[in-house]
N, C-alpha and C positions, 0 to 999 in steps of 0.2 A: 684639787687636781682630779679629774675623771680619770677613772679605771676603765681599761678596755678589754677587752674579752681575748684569751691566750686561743690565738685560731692555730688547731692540729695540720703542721702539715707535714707530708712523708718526705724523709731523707732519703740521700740518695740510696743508701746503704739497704733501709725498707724498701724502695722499689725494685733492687737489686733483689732480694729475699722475695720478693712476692711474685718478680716474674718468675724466679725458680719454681720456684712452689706452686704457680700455675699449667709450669710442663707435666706437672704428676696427676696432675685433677682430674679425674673422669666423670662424664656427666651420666647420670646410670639413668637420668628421666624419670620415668613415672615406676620405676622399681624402687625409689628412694624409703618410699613407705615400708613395706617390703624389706629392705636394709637394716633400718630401724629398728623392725619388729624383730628381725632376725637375731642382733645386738644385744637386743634387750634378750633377749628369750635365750638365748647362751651364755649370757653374764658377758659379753667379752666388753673390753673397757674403751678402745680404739677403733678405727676404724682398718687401721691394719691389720687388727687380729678379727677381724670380719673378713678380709682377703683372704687372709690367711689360711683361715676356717673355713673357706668356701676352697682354695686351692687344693686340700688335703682331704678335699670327701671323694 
């Protein structure tokens, strides 16, 4: 009997979650780099606590 390959596909529940999750997204463009470094370079773990840290200077 041939085996077929398990094809991923999203639930509804996932689509539901990821259109949310796509209202929150900002596209920051060519600052992304920039972000990164910013991240790394203050330890913060998230990308939250990168808002964060930029909200409170």
């Amino acid at each position: 009997m041939a085996e077929y390959p398990v094809m991923s596909t999203s639930t509804g529940i996932e689509k539901h979650c990821d259109k949310a999750r796509s209202r929150s997204r900002v596209n920051i463009g060519s600052a992304f780099q920039h972000w990164r470094e910013l991240k790394e370079r203050e330890g913060l773990r998230s990308d939250g606590e990168v808002g964060l840290f930029l909200l409170d200077r």
